[in-house]
Each structure stands twice: as structure tokens, then as C-alpha cells.
C-alpha positions in Angstrom: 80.3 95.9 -6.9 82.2 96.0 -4.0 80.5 94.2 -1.2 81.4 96.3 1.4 79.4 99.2 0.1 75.7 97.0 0.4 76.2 96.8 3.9 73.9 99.5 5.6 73.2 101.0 8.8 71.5 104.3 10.2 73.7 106.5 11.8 73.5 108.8 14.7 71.1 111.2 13.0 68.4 108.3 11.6 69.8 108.3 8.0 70.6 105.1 6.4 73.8 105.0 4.9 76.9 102.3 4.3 79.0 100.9 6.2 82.1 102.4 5.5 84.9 99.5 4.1 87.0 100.1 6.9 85.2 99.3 9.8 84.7 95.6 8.5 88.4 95.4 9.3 88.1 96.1 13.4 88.1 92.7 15.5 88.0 92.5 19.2 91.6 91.4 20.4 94.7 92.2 19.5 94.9 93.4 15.8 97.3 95.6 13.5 96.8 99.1 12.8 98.9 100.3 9.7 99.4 104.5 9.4 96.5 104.2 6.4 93.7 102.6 8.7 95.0 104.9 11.6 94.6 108.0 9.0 91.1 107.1 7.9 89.8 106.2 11.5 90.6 109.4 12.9 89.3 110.7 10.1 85.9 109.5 9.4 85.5 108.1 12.9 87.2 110.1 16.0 84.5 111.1 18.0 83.7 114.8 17.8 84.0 116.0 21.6 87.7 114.7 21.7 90.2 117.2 23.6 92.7 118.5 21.3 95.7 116.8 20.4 98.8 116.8 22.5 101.9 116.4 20.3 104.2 115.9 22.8 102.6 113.2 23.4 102.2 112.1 20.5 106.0 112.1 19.9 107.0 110.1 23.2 104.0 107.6 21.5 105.9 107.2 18.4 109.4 107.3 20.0 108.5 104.4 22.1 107.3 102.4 18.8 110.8 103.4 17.2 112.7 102.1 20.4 110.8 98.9 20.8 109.4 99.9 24.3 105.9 99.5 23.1 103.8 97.9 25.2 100.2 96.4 24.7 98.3 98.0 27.1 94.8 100.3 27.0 92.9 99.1 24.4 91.6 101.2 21.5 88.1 101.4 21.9 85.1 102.2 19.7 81.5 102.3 20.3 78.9 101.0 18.1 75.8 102.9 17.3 73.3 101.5 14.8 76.4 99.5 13.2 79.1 102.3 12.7 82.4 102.6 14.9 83.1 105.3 16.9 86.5 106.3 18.2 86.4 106.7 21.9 89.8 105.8 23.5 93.2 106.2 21.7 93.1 109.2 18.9 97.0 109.9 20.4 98.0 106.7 20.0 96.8 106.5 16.3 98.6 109.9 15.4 101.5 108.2 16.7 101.1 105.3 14.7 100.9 107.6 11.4 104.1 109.9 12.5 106.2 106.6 13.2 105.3 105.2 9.6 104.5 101.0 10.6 101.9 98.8 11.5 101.8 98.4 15.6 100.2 95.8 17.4 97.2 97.2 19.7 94.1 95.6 21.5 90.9 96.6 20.1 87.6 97.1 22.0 84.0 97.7 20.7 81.3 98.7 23.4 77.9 98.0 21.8 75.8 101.7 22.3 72.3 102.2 22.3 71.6 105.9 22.0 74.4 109.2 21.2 74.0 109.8 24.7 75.5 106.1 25.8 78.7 107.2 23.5 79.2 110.5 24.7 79.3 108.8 28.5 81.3 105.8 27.0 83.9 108.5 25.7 84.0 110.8 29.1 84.7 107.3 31.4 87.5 107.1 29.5 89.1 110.4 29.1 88.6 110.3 32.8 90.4 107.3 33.9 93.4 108.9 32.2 93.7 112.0 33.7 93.9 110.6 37.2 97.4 109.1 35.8 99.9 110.6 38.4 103.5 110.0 38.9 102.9 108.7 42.6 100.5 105.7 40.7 103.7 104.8 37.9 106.1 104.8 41.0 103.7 102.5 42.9 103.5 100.6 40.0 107.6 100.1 39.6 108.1 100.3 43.4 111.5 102.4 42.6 111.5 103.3 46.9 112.7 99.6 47.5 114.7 99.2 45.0 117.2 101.8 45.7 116.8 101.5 49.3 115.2 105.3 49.9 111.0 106.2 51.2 108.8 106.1 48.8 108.5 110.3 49.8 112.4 110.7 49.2 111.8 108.2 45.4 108.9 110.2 44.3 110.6 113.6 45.0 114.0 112.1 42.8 111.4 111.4 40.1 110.2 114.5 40.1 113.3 116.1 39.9 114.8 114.3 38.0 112.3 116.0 35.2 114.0 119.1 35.6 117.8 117.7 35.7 117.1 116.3 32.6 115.7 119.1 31.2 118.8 121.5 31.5 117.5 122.7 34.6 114.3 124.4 32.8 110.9 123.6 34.7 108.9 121.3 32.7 106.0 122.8 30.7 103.9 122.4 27.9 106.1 125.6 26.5 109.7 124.9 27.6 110.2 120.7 27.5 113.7 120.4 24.8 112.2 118.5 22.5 115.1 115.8 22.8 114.1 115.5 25.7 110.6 114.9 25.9 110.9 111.2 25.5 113.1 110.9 28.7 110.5 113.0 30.7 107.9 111.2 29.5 108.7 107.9 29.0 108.4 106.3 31.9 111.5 103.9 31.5 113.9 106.0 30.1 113.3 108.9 32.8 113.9 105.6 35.8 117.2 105.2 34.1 117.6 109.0 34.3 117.5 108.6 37.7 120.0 105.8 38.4 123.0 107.9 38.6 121.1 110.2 41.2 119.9 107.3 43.8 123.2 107.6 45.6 122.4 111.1 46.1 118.9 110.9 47.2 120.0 108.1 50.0 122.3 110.4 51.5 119.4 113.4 51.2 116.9 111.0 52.9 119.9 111.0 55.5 120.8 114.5 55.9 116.6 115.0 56.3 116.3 112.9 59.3 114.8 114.9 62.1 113.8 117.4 59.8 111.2 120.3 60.6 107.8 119.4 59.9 107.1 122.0 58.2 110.3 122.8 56.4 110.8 118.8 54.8 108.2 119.1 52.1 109.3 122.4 51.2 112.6 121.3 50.8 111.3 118.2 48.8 109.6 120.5 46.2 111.2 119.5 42.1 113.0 122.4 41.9 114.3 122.5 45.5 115.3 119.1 45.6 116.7 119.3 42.1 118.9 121.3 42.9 119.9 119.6 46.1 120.7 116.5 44.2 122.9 118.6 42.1 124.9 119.4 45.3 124.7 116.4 47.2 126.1 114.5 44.0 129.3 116.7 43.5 130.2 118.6 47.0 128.5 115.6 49.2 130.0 116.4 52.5 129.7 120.5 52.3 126.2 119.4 50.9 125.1 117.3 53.7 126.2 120.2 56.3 123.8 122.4 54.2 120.5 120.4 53.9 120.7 118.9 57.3 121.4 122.5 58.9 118.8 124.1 56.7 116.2 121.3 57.8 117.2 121.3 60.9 116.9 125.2 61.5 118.3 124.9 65.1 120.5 127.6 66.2 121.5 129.0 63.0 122.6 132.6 63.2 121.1 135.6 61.2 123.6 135.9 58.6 123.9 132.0 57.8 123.1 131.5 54.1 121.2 128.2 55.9 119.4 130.4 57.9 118.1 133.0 55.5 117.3 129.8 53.1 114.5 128.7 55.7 113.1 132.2 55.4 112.7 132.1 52.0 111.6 128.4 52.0 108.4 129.4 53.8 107.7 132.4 51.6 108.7 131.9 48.0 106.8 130.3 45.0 109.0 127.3 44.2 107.7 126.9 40.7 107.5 130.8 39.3 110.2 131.6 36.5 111.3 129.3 33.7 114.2 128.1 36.0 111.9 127.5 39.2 112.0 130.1 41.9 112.9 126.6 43.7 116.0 125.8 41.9 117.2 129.9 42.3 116.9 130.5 45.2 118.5 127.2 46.5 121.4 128.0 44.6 122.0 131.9 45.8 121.8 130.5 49.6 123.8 127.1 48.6 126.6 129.8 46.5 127.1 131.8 49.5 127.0 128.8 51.9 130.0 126.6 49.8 132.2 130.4 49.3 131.8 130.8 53.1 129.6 134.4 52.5 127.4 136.0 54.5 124.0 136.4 53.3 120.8 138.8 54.3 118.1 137.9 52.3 117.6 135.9 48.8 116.7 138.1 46.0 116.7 136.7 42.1 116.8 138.8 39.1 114.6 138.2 35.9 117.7 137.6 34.1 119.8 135.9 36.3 121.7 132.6 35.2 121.3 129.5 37.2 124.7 129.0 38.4 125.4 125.8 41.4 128.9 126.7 42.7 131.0 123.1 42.6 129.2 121.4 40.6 128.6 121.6 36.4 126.1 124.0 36.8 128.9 126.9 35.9 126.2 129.7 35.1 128.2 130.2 31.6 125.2 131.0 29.3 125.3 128.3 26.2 
């Protein structure tokens, strides 16, 4: 008889019953988990309030095992109630272990519970430390700002562009991310060498910025605003510096200046509506007008229309 199956325990609900075989493989410290022991885990052992699974994240997880960029980091963590494992912290990562195929090297965790209700707290603490992951805590922790010589404003608002560069100049979204490029949006080394042909860009928008208006420098600073002011600054640098520092500026523009009508809309339009960005669209009908020396009365933006960034790639050929 297999020993595994004279070990018992009660469970959750009082009843006595064996300790599955599996669980007598999970030690504390750094262990292997194969795709079979991930599979049976979050099958017999993923704790039941667990939000639903994100596969896009599980495909950055298991593109960063195929590229080597796995790093040991959060442990996976199970609580123990009356001798049975619970999952509480890592059902992504396992999936990701099962869709790459190979054992993976992870820490392991078990917090010793007393009651259901000490696991259901064990399980929230940590679905709530991740949430309050943002991009301003992963740029702290890489310190990009002094490294390329720009504000840690002007480095977070490249980062954030960058996202929507990379992405064929379609906003980010659960609905609308390419899936080739997931992994460089959301893997946080590959989208900082995104960036590293932008940085030249962003110093000289931090430049053209100074003495900005209060109120029209965060605006402009928006993803889909500044992505698309990288996208000029890069290719038409001089013309593009003219623009953004005028714009920001807003001092003695006249009424038909494509600059001018820009800082109306700034202060009025929803930067992130539309799968382009209203950001990105309406930058480029006052930055077209601005670089073909045209007059311009007002910004408006058709449900159809074709992002198109005059002197630079950004043709507005469809395909």
C-alpha cells in the first residue's frame, strides 16, 4: 500500500480524509515545479475564491521562462488547514508553468492556518499586495529617469507611451494588445529596451516643456498625447520642438494656429476614448496641419478615421 494514502487529516469541513500524495512533495525554499505537479495543484488545491484567470498574463509568464528572464521572486504560497495545502499566491504562475512545458525553479511558502477564515484573509493579503503594482513602483525600482538623463515625470510618461508605440499605435487593453506584442508591454525588460531608441526624443520633449503651463503639461504628458509627440520629435525634431514648446507655451498664439486650437482641445477632449486614443488623434490632425503650414478651426475626428503623423512612418496607409 502506498504510504502516502495512510496519512490523514480533516479538512475544512471536519471530515477525515488522506493526505493527498502530492502535497508530501511541497518544501519551504526554493523547489521545482514540473507542468504535472502545477496541473494537479491547481487542480485539487487552488483556493476557491481566486479571481479568474488572466491569459495574457499567463502568456508573458511563460514567455519569460522561454527567454530565460525568469526571475525568483514572490513565492508560491499555500496555507495549511488541518494538514492539507491550499493555494493562495501564484495560480498564474503555475498555468504558465503548464503552457511553457518544463520544470521552473520557484520559492515555496506554507503559512500554518487555524480556521477557513485565517485562509480566506491569508489569500485576500495577497491578491492585495499585487494589485497596488503600478508602473511608477517598477520605474522606481529600475530608476530609468537617471539613467537617460530625463525627470522621473518625463521617464514615466516615455514608459507609458511607449505601450502604445509598440503596440501599432492601438491603446492598450484587455481587448486590443497584438498578441506579439504582449510580452514587450508587459515584460518589464523588454518594454525598457523598447524605450531605448525613444530617450533621445523624450530629452529634447522634457526641453521643449520647460516653462510649460501648469495646467497644459500633464495634459500633454497623457500616453497617447505624448506618444504621439515622441513620434514627431524622433523624425521632424526641429518642426517638432517649435510645436510642443508653442503648444505648452500657449502665449500669443493666433486663432487659426493649429498650436493654438490644439490647447483648446487639450483641455476638453478624452485622451483615451477610441481604439486609437482620442490623445494620439487629435495630436496628429493639429500636428498635420501644423508641419503642411494649414490653417486650422477646430479638431474634429471621424469614427473611421486612419491615424496618419505627417513626416514620420505613421503614413495613414491602412495595412
Amino acid at each position: 500500500m502506498n504510504l502516502f494514502h495512510r496519512t490523514a487529516s480533516i479538512n475544512t469541513h471536519g471530515e477525515i480524509r488522506a493526505i493527498r500524495p502530492w502535497e508530501t512533495q511541497i518544501k519551504e525554499g526554493r523547489m521545482l515545479i514540473g507542468p504535472d505537479l502545477a496541473e494537479t495543484i491547481l487542480r485539487e488545491a487552488n483556493y476557491g475564491g481566486q479571481r479568474k484567470v488572466e491569459q495574457k498574463d499567463v502568456s508573458v509568464y511563460a514567455e519569460m521562462m522561454r527567454r530565460g528572464l525568469w526571475e525568483l521572486s514572490d513565492p508560491i504560497t499555500f496555507a495549511r488547514l488541518n494538514g492539507n495545502l491550499t493555494l493562495v499566491n501564484g495560480q498564474h504562475r503555475l498555468h504558465a508553468i503548464i503552457a511553457y512545458g518544463r520544470e521552473v525553479e520557484f520559492r515555496v511558502a506554507v503559512n500554518m492556518c487555524s480556521t477557513p477564515e485565517e485562509v480566506r484573509a491569508l489569500y485576500y493579503r495577497f491578491d492585495t499586495v499585487m494589485r497596488r503594482r503600478t508602473s511608477q513602483q517598477i520605474l522606481n525600482a529600475i530608476d530609468l529617469a537617471a539613467d537617460h538623463g530625463v525627470s522621473k515625470t518625463i521617464a514615466s510618461a516615455t514608459y507609458g507611451a511607449i505601450g502604445i508605440i509598440a503596440n501599432g499605435f492601438i491603446v492598450p487593453s484587455n481587448y486590443t494588445v497584438r498578441g506579439e506584442n504582449a510580452a514587450k508591454l508587459r515584460i518589464v525588460d523588454l518594454r525598457v529596451e523598447a524605450c531605448e531608441p525613444w530617450w533621445p526624443a523624450a530629452r529634447k520633449m522634457e526641453e521643449a516643456l520647460t516653462g510649460a503651463q501648469s495646467d497644459l503639461r500633464p495634459r500633454i504628458l497623457r500616453a497617447s498625447t505624448f506618444a504621439a509627440a515622441l513620434m514627431t520629435m524622433r523624425y521632424q525634431e526641429q518642426k517638432a520642438f517649435d510645436f510642443w514648446r508653442g503648444t505648452s507655451r500657449n502665449d500669443g498664439l493666433k486663432r487659426n494656429d493649429p498650436r493654438h486650437v490644439f490647447v483648446r482641445d487639450l483641455m476638453t477632449r478624452d485622451a483615451s476614448a477610441g481604439i486609437h486614443g482620442q490623445g494620439v488623434m487629435a495630436a496628429a490632425v493639429a500636428w498635420n496641419a501644423y508641419f503642411e503650414r494649414r490653417p486650422l478651426s477646430i479638431i474634429k475626428i471621424a469614427q473611421n478615421a486612419v491615424l496618419r503623423i505627417a513626416g514620420t512612418p505613421i503614413s495613414g496607409k491602412r495595412g
